[in-house]
LUMTOR-675899 format. One line per 4 residues: number of its first residue (from 1); their letters; for each residue x, y, z of C-alpha. Coordinates in nm, 4 decimals, decimal comma. Layout:
% residues N
NUM = a = X:Y:Z; ... $
***
This chain:
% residues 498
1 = xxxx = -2,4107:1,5050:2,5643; -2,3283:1,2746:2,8290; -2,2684:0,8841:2,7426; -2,4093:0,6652:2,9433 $
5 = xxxx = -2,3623:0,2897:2,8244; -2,2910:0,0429:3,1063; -2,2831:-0,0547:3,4475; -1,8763:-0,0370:3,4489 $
9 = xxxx = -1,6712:0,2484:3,6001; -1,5527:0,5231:3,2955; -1,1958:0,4854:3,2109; -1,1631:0,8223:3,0168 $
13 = xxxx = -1,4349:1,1095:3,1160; -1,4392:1,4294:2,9209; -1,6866:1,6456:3,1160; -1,7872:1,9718:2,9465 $
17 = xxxx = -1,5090:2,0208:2,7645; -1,3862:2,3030:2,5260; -1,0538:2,1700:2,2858; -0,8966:2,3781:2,0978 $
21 = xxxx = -0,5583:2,3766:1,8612; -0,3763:2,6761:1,8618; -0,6325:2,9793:1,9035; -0,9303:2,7664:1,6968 $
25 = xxxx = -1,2154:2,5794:1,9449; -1,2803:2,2343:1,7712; -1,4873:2,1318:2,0364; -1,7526:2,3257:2,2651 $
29 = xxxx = -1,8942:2,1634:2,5920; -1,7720:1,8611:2,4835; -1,8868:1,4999:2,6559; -1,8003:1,1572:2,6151 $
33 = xxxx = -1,7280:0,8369:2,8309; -1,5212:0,5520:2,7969; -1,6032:0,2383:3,0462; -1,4513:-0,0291:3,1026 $
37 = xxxx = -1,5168:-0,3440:2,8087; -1,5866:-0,0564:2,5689; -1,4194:-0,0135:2,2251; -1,5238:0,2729:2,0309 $
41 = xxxx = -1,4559:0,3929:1,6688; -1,5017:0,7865:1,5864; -1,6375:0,8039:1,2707; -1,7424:1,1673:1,0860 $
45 = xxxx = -1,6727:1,3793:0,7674; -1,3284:1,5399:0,6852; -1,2224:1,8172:0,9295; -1,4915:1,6831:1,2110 $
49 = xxxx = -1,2721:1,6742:1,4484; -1,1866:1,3002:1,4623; -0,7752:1,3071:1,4857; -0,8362:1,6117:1,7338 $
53 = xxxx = -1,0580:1,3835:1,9622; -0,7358:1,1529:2,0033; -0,5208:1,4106:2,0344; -0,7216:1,5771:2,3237 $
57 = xxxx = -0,7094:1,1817:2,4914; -0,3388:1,1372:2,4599; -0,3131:1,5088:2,5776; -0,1783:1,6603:2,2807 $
61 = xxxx = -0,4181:1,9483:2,2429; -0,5048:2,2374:2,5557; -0,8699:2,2141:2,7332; -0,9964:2,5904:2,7912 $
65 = xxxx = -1,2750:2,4831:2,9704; -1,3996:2,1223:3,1332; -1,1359:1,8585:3,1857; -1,0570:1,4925:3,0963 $
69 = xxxx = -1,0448:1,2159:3,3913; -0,8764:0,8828:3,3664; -0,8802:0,5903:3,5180; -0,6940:0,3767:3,3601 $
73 = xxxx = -0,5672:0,1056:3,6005; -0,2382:0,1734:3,5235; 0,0425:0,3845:3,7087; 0,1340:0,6661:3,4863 $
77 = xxxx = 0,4469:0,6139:3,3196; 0,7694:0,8254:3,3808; 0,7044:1,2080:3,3179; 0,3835:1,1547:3,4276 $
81 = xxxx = 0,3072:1,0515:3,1067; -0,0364:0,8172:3,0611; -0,0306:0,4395:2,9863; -0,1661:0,5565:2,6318 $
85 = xxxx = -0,0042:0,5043:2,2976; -0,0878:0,6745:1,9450; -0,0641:0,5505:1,6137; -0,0512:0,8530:1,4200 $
89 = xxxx = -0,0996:0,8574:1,0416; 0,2429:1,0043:1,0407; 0,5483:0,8392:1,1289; 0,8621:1,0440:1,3094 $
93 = xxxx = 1,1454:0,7897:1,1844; 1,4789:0,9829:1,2551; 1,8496:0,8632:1,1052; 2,1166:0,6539:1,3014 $
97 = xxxx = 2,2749:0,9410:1,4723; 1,8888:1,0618:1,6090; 1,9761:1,4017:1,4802; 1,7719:1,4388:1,1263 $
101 = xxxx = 1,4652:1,3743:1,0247; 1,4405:1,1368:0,6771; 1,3715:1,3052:0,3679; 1,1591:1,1843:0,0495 $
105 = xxxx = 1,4124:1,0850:-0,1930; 1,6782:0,8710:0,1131; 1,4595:0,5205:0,0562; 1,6324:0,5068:-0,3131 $
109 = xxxx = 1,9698:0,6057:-0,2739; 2,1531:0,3078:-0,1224; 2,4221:0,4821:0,0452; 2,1757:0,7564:0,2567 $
113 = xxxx = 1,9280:0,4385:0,2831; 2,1936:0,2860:0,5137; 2,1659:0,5741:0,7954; 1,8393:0,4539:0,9161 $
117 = xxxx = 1,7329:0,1885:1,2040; 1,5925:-0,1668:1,0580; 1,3097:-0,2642:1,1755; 1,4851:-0,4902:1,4639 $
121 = xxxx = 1,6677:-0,1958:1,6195; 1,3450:0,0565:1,6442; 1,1509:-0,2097:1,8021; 1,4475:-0,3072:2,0613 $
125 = xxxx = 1,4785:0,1335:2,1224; 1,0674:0,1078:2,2019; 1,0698:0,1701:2,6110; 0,9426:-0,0839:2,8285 $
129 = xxxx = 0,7500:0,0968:3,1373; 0,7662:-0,0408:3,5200; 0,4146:-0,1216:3,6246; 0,2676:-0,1962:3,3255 $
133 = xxxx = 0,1335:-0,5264:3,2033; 0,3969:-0,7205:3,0056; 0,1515:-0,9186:2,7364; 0,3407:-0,7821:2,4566 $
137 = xxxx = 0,6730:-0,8641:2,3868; 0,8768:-0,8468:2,0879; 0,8386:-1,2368:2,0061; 0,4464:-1,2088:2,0244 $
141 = xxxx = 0,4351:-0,8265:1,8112; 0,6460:-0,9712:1,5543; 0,4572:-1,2841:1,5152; 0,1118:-1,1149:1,5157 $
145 = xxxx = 0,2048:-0,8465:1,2745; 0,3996:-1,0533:1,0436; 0,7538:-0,8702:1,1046; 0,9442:-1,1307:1,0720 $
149 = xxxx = 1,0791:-1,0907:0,7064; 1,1300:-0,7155:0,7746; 1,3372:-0,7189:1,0974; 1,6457:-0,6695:0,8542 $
153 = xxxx = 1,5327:-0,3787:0,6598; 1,5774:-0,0166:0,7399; 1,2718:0,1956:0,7768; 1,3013:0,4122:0,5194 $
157 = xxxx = 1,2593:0,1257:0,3025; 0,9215:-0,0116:0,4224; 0,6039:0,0271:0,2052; 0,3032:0,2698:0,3240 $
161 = xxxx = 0,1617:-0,0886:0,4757; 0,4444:-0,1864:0,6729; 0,5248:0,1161:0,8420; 0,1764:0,1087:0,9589 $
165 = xxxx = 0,2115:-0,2565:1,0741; 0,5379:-0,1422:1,2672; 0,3806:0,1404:1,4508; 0,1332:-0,0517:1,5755 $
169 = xxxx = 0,4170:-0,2879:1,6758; 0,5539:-0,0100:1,8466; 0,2483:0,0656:2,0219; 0,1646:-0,2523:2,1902 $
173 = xxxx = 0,5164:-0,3079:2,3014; 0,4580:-0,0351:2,5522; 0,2207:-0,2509:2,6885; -0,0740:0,0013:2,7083 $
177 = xxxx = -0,3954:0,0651:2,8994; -0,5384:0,2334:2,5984; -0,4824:0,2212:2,2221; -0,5891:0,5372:2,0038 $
181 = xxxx = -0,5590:0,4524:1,6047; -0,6097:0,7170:1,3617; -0,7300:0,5702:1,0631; -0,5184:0,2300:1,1303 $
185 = xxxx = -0,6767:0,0629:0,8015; -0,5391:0,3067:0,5502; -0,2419:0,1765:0,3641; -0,3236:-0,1872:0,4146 $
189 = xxxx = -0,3955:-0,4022:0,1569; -0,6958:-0,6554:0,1169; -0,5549:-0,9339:0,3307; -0,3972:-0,7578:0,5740 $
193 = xxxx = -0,7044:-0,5255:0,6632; -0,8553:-0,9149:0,6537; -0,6208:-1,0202:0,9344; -0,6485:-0,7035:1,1483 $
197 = xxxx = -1,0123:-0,7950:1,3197; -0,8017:-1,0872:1,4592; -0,4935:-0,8430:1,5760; -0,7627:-0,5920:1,7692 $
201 = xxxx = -0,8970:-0,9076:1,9327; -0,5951:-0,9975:2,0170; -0,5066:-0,6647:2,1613; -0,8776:-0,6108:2,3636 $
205 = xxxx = -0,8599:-0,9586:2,5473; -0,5097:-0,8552:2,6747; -0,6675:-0,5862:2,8217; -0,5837:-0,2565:2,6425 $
209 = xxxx = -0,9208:-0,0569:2,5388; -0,9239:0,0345:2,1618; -1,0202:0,3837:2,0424; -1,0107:0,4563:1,6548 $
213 = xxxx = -1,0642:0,7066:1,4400; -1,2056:0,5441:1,1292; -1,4274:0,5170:0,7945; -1,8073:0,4233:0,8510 $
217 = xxxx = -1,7205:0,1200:0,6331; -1,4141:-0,0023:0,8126; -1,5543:-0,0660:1,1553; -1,3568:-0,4209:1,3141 $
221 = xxxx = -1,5685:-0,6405:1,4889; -1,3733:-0,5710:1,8308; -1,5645:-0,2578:1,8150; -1,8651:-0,1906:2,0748 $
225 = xxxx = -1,9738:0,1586:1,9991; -1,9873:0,4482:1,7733; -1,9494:0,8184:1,8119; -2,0510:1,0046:1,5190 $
229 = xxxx = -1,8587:1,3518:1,4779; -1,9958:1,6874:1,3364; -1,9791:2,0740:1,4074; -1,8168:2,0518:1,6586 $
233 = xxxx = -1,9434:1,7745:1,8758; -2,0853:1,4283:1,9170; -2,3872:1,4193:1,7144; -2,4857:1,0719:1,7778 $
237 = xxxx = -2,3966:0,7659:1,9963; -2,4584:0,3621:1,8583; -2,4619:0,0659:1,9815; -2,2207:-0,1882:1,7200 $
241 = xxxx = -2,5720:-0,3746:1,6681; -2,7524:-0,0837:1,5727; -2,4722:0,0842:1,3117; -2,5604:0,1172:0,9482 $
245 = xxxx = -2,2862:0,2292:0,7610; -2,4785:0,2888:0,4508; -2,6531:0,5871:0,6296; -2,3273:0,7741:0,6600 $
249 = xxxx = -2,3131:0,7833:0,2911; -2,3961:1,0818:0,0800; -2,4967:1,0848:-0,2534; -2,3078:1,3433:-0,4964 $
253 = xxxx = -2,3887:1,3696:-0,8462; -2,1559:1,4402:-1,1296; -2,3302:1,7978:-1,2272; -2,2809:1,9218:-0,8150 $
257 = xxxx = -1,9290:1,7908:-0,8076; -1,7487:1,9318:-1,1253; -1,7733:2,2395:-1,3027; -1,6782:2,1146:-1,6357 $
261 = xxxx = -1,6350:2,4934:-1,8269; -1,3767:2,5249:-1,5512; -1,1903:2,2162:-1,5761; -1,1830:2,2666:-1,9736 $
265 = xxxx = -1,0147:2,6264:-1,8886; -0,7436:2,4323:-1,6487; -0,6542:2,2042:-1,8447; -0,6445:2,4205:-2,1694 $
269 = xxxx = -0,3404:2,6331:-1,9918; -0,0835:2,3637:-2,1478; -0,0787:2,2159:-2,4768; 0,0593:1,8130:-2,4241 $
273 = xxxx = 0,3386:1,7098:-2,6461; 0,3163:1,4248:-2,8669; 0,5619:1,0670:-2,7376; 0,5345:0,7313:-2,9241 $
277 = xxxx = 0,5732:0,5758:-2,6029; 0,5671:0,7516:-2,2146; 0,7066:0,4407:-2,0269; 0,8955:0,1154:-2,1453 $
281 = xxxx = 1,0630:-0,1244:-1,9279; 1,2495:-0,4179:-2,0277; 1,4095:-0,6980:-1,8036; 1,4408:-0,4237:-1,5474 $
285 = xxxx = 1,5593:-0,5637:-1,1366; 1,6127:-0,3906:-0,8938; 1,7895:-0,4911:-0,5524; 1,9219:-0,3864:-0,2607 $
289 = xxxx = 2,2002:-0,5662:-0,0962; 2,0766:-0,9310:-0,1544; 1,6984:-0,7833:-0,1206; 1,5474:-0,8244:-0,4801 $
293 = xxxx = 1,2496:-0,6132:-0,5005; 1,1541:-0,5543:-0,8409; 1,2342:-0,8808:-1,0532; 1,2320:-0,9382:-1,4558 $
297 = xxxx = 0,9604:-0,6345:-1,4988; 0,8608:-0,5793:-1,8916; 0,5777:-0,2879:-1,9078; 0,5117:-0,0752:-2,1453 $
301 = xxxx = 0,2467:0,2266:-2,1416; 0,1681:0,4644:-2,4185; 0,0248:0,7821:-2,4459; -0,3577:0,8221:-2,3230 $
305 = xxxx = -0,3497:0,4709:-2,1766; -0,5214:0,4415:-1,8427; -0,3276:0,2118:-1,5704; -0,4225:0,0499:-1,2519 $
309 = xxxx = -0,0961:-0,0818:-1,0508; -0,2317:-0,3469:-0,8133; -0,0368:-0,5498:-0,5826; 0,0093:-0,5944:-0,1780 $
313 = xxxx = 0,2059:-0,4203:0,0552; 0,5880:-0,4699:0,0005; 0,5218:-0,6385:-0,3691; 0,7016:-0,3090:-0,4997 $
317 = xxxx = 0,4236:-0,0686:-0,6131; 0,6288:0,2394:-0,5242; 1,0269:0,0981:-0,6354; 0,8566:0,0198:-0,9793 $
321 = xxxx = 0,7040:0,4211:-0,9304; 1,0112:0,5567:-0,8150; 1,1879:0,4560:-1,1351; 0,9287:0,6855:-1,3873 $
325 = xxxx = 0,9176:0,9448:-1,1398; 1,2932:0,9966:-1,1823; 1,3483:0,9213:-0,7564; 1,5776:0,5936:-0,8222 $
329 = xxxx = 1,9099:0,6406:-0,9631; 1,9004:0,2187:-1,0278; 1,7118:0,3500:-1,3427; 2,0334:0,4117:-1,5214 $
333 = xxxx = 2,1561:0,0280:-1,4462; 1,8296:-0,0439:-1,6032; 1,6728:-0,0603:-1,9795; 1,4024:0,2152:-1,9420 $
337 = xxxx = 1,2815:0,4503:-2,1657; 1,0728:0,7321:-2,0430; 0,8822:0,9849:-2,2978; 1,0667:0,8425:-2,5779 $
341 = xxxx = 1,4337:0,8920:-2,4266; 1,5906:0,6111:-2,2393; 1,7285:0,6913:-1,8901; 2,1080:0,7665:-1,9209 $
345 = xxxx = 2,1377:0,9344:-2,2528; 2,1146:1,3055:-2,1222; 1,7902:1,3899:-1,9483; 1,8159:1,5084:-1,6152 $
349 = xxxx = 1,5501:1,4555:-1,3276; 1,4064:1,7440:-1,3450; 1,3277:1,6761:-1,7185; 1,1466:1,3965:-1,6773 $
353 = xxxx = 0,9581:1,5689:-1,3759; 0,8452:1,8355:-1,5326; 0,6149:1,5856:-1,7466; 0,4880:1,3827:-1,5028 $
357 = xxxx = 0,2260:1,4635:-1,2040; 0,2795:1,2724:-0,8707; 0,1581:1,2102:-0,5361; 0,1940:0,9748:-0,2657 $
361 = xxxx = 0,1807:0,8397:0,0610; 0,5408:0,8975:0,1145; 0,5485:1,2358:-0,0477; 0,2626:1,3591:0,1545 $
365 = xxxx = 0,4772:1,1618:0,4792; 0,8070:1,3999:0,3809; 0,5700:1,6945:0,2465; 0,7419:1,9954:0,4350 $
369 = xxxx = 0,4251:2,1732:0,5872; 0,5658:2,5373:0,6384; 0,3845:2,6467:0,3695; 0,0762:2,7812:0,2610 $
373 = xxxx = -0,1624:2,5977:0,1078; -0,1203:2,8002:-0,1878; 0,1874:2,8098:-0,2113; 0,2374:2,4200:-0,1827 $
377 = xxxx = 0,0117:2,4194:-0,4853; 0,2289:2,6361:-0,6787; 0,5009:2,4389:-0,6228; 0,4149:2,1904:-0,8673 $
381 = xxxx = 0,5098:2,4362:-1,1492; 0,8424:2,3862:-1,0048; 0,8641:2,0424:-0,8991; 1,0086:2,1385:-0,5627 $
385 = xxxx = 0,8845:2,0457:-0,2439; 0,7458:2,3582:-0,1400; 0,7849:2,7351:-0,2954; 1,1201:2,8563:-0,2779 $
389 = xxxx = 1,1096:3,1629:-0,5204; 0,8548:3,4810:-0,5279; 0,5338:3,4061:-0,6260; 0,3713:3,4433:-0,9338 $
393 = xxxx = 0,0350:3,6142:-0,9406; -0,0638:3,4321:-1,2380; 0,0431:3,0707:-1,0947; -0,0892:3,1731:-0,7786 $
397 = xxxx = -0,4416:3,2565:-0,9262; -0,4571:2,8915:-1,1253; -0,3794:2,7112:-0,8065; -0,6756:2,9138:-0,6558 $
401 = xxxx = -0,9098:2,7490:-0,9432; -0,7636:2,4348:-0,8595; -0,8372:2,4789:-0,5058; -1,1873:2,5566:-0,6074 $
405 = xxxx = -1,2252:2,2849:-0,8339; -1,0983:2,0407:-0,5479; -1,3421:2,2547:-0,2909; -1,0525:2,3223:-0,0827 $
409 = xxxx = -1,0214:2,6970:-0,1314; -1,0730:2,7434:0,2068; -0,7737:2,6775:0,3215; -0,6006:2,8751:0,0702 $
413 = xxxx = -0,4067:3,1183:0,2852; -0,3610:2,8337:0,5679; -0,0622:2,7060:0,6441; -0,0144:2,3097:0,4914 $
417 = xxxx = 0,0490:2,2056:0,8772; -0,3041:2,3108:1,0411; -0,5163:2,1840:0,8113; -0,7183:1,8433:0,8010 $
421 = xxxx = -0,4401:1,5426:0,6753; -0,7456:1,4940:0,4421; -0,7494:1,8236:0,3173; -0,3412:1,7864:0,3214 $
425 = xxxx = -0,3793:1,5628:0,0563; -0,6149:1,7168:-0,1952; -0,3207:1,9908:-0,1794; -0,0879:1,7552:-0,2964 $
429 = xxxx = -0,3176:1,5997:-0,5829; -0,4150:1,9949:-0,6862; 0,0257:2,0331:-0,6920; 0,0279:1,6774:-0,9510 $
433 = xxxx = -0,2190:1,8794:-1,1134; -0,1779:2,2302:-1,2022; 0,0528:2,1769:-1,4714; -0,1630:1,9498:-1,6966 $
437 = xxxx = 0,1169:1,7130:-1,6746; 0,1274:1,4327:-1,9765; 0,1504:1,1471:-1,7196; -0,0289:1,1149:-1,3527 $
441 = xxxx = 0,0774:0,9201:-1,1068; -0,1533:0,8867:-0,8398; -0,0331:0,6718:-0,5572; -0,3064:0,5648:-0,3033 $
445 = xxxx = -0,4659:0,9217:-0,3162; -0,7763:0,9017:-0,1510; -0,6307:0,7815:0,1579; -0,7785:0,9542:0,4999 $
449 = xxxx = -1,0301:1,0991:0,2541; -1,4140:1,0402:0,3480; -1,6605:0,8977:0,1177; -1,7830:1,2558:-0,0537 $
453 = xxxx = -1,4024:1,3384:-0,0787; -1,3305:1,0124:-0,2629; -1,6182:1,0342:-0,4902; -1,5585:1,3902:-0,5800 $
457 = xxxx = -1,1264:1,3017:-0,6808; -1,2835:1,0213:-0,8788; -1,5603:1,1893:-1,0709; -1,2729:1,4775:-1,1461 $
461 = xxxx = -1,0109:1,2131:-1,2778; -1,2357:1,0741:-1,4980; -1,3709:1,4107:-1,6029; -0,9968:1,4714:-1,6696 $
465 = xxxx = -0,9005:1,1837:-1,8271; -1,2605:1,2574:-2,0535; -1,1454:1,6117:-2,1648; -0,7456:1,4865:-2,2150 $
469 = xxxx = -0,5314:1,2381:-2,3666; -0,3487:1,2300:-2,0399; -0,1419:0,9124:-1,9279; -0,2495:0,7677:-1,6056 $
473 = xxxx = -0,1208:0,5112:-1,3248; -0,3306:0,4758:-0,9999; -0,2730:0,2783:-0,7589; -0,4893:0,1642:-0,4436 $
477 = xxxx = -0,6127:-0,1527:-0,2370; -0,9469:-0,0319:-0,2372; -1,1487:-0,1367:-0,5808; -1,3808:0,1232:-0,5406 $
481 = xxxx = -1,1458:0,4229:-0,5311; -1,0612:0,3666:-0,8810; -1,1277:0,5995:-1,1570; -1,4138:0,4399:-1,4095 $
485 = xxxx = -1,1376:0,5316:-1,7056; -0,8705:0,2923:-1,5570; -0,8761:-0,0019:-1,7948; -0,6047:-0,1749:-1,7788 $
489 = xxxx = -0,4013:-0,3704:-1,4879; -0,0455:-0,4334:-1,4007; -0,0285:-0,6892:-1,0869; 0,2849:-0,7026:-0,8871 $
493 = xxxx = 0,3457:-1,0051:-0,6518; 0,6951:-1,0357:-0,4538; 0,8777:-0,7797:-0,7195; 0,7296:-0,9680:-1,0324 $
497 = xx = 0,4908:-0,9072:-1,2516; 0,2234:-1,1710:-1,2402 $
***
């Protein structure tokens, strides 16, 4: 289908065009124009192809057939390389030396935390191309993305929401022609997804064309025109005016989403043990050089209670996790209990693991992805990131029925890496799963997840939380996302409970 929207010349062209990643086609005959005074968002179901239409853009993927002009009014950059950057939902943060990638638990433990860049130094590493318009420098990036109180801290210690900010920081210092955002909202919390219709101004009347992957509902003003994604191609083409997000919605119903027998099967495999309290926290800080980030927190949850941790990006959320998860050694410098036994008096990590189901933002970041998706599941008996012993044809069959239950069973035999990130991260909530854990924490799950997705994790939690007496703590910035059974609400603002 060929685009035809104004009288402007095309700045990206993709003329018949067949995309593929590694030996699958995700596109046939493909079509679609870009002219000049054009944003567009990409909008579509998970697995539609919407991070795979970027990645064809920014050259990432092989064209078997067709081709992709540009014309961006730029000089391409050394290597030949396109005046495009790429916000990625994934970050590539590497130590001091450049030599390792970071791992999961190196944000907690002070002296490994140190090995990393702060936010200052990546920005002053970000290359600054001949030829290119120089609108963005560090002065204005760190003004319009609020970096200023994070310029001092390392990167492995940002929150979900300011890594995002960052990258984007990174992005517009190389001054591009085009900007490609996958899912740029994601990880932000109320205010600053508020703030960012003013940043993508900001970016467009500098010059720099904006191309986004993104939600129906999350569609900035800045935005011109929609492509809508499915099988394989662009199904339909909007005008801004004309877009109603509310037809992109589908309505599921609780009897085609969860197959209760089964669920009461799954979650009958482990019999929960009994704990006068699962989490108690007194007077507990937590800092980091003379960084305080978790000030004067009292909190106490008991068994069956339903939790909703609320709070903005940087106010803590995941330090205050970290410490019930069993990730922060500061726990033993602090008065904690956790299932009845406070932190210190014998109980290794992998005790207090064992009890507890987790996912997160970061661990689905640091998630190695060599695995199959079964396998990844079957993990969480273990509490390891990834399998590293034979499998068990028992386990391995009730990760299946979680895979089912989660309608990812698809991708059972698929490795973690060439999958959907969606789909990436129902793995990871089907790991916090399969051993009926006592507690669940559920960090920003849904994220990347479209609205059938969503609906479908919440209708199952609650089903869950229905059938069990299981402990719960969710947290997200989006109201919506959270589970009907989630009654009560712990508020973090600046590292303090408020």
């Amino acid at each position: 289908m060929a685009i035809h929207t104004s009288m402007s010349h095309p700045i990206i062209s993709i003329k018949n065009a067949n995309i593929r990643s590694l030996n699958n086609i995700i596109f046939s005959d493909l079509n679609f124009t870009v002219k000049k005074g054009e944003n567009w968002a990409v909008i579509g179901e998970s697995g539609s192809g919407k991070s795979a239409l970027l990645h064809a853009i920014a050259g990432n993927l092989g064209i078997s057939k067709g081709e992709i002009i540009y014309n961006l009014g730029q000089p391409n950059l050394p290597g030949n390389k396109k005046p495009i950057a790429f916000v990625e939902p994934r970050h590539h943060f590497k130590n001091l030396s450049n030599t390792t990638d970071f791992y999961y638990q190196q944000r907690f433990n002070s002296s490994d935390s140190e090995d990393a860049l702060t936010v200052e130094q990546y920005l002053t590493q970000v290359p600054h191309y001949p030829g290119t318009n120089q609108h963005w420098t560090m002065e204005r990036v760190v003004k319009i993305l609020k970096l200023d109180t994070l310029l001092k801290k390392q990167l492995i210690k940002l929150s979900n929401g300011e890594t995002k900010r960052l990258m984007i920081s990174a992005a517009l210092l190389k001054n591009p022609a085009l900007l490609l955002l996958d899912n740029p909202l994601t990880g932000l919390d109320v205010q600053t997804r508020h703030e960012f219709n003013t940043i993508l101004k900001e970016i467009n009347l500098a010059g720099t064309t904006i191309i986004m992957a993104t939600s129906p509902f999350e569609v900035p003003d800045v935005i011109t025109h929609i492509a809508v994604l499915s099988k394989g191609g662009i199904s339909q083409v909007l005008n801004k005016n004309e877009f109603d997000p509310q037809q992109f919605v589908q309505q599921v119903g609780v009897d085609d989403i969860v197959d209760s027998d089964e669920l009461k099967k799954l979650l009958g495999t482990h019999q929960p043990t009994h704990y006068k309290q699962i989490v108690a926290m007194r007077d507990v800080n937590i800092k980091y050089g003379d960084n305080t980030v978790l000030q004067q927190v009292n909190w106490e949850v008991n068994p069956g209670e339903r939790w909703a941790l609320l709070g903005h990006n940087g106010a803590g959320k995941s330090t205050l996790l970290s410490l019930i998860n069993g990730d922060n050694p500061q726990a033993y410098a602090n008065d904690i209990v956790l299932f009845d036994k406070k932190r210190g008096t014998g109980e290794s990590i992998w005790d207090i693991k064992k009890k507890i189901g987790f996912m997160s933002p970061e661990l689905h970041q640091y998630f190695p992805t060599d695995n199959s998706c079964l396998q990844v599941i079957e993990s969480g008996y273990y509490d390891t990131l990834g399998l590293f012993r034979q499998s068990s044809p028992q386990k391995a069959g009730i990760a299946l029925r979680w895979m089912k239950a989660l309608e990812i069973d698809q991708y059972a035999r698929t490795l973690l890496k060439n999958i959907p990130s969606s789909a990436q991260r129902l793995c990871l909530l089907a790991r916090a799963l399969i051993k009926n854990p006592d507690l669940l924490i559920f960090d920003e799950p849904c994220q990347g997840m479209d609205m059938h997705q969503q609906q479908h994790f919440k209708t199952l939690v609650d089903t869950i939380c229905s059938m069990s007496n299981v402990t719960l703590i969710y947290v997200s910035h989006y109201q919506h996302e959270i589970p009907d059974s989630v009654i009560k609400v712990l508020k973090l603002e600046k590292g303090m409970v408020v």
